[in-house]
C-alpha positions as CSV (number, residue, x, y, z in Angstrom):
1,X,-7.7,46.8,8.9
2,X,-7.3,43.2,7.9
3,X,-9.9,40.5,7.6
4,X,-10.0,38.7,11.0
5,X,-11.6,35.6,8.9
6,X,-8.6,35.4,6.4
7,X,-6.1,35.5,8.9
8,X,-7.6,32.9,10.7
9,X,-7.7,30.7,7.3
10,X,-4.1,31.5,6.7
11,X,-3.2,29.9,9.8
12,X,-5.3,27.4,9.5
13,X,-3.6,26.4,5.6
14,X,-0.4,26.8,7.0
15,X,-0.7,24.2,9.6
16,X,-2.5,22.2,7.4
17,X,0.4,22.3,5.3
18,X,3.1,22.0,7.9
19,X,1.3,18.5,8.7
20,X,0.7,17.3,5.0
21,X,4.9,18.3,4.6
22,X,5.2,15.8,7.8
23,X,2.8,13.1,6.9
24,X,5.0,13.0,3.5
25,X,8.0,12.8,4.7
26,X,6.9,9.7,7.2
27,X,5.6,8.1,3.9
28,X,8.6,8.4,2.4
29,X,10.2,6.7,5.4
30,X,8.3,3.9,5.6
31,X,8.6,3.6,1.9
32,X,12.4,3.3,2.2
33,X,11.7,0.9,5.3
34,X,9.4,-1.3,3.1
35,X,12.0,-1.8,0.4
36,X,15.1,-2.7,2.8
37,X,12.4,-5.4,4.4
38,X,11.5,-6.4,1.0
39,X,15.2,-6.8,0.1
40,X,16.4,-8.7,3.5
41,X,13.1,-10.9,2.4
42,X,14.6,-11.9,-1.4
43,X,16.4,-14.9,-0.1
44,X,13.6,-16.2,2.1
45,X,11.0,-16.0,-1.0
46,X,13.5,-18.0,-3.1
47,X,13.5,-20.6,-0.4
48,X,10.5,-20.6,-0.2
49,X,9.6,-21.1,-4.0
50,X,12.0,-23.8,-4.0
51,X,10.7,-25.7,-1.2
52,X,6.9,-25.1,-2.5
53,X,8.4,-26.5,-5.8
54,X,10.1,-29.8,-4.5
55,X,7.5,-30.3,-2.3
56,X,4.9,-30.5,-5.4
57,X,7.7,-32.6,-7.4
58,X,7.7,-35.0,-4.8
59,X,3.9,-35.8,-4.3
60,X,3.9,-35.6,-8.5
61,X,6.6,-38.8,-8.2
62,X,4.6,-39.9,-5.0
63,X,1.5,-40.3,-6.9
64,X,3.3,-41.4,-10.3
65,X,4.7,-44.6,-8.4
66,X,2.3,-45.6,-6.2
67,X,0.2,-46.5,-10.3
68,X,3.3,-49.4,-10.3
Protein backbone atom coordinates (compact mmCIF):
# COMPACT_ATOMS: atom_id res chain seq x y z
CA UNK A 1 0.00 0.00 0.00
CA UNK A 2 1.30 3.44 -0.88
CA UNK A 3 1.86 6.43 1.29
CA UNK A 4 -1.44 8.45 1.14
CA UNK A 5 0.97 11.52 2.29
CA UNK A 6 3.41 11.18 -0.76
CA UNK A 7 0.85 10.91 -3.17
CA UNK A 8 -0.69 13.85 -1.99
CA UNK A 9 2.81 15.73 -2.30
CA UNK A 10 3.25 14.39 -5.72
CA UNK A 11 0.30 16.09 -6.83
CA UNK A 12 0.83 18.81 -5.10
CA UNK A 13 4.74 19.30 -6.98
CA UNK A 14 3.28 18.51 -10.08
CA UNK A 15 0.85 21.40 -10.08
CA UNK A 16 3.27 23.37 -8.61
CA UNK A 17 5.31 22.76 -11.48
CA UNK A 18 2.68 22.86 -14.21
CA UNK A 19 2.13 26.67 -12.89
CA UNK A 20 5.93 27.60 -12.54
CA UNK A 21 6.20 26.02 -16.50
CA UNK A 22 3.20 28.66 -17.11
CA UNK A 23 4.38 31.59 -15.13
CA UNK A 24 7.69 31.17 -17.35
CA UNK A 25 6.39 31.01 -20.34
CA UNK A 26 4.24 34.43 -19.68
CA UNK A 27 7.64 35.88 -18.63
CA UNK A 28 9.01 35.05 -21.58
CA UNK A 29 6.12 36.80 -23.43
CA UNK A 30 6.20 39.84 -21.89
CA UNK A 31 9.87 39.82 -22.27
CA UNK A 32 9.56 39.56 -26.14
CA UNK A 33 6.69 42.31 -25.73
CA UNK A 34 9.02 44.61 -23.73
CA UNK A 35 11.69 44.56 -26.41
CA UNK A 36 9.31 45.16 -29.59
CA UNK A 37 8.03 48.36 -27.32
CA UNK A 38 11.52 49.18 -26.62
CA UNK A 39 12.31 49.01 -30.38
CA UNK A 40 9.05 50.98 -31.69
CA UNK A 41 10.34 53.49 -28.80
CA UNK A 42 14.22 53.96 -30.43
CA UNK A 43 13.12 56.76 -32.62
CA UNK A 44 11.10 58.68 -30.02
CA UNK A 45 14.20 58.57 -27.47
CA UNK A 46 16.41 60.06 -30.27
CA UNK A 47 13.88 62.77 -30.58
CA UNK A 48 13.82 63.23 -27.62
CA UNK A 49 17.60 63.54 -26.90
CA UNK A 50 17.76 65.89 -29.58
CA UNK A 51 15.14 68.22 -28.52
CA UNK A 52 16.50 68.04 -24.78
CA UNK A 53 19.87 68.89 -26.45
CA UNK A 54 18.78 72.06 -28.56
CA UNK A 55 16.70 73.06 -26.01
CA UNK A 56 19.90 73.42 -23.56
CA UNK A 57 21.91 74.88 -26.63
CA UNK A 58 19.56 77.48 -26.94
CA UNK A 59 19.21 78.88 -23.34
CA UNK A 60 23.38 78.36 -23.28
CA UNK A 61 23.24 81.12 -26.42
CA UNK A 62 20.20 82.72 -24.61
CA UNK A 63 22.19 83.43 -21.63
CA UNK A 64 25.58 84.03 -23.55
CA UNK A 65 23.95 87.07 -25.35
CA UNK A 66 21.82 88.61 -23.09
CA UNK A 67 26.03 89.48 -21.20
CA UNK A 68 26.24 91.85 -24.66
Amino acid sequence: MENPHAERQAVLLERILKNTSKCTEMILELNHCLEEILRANASVKIAADLATKYRKNVQYNMEATKGN
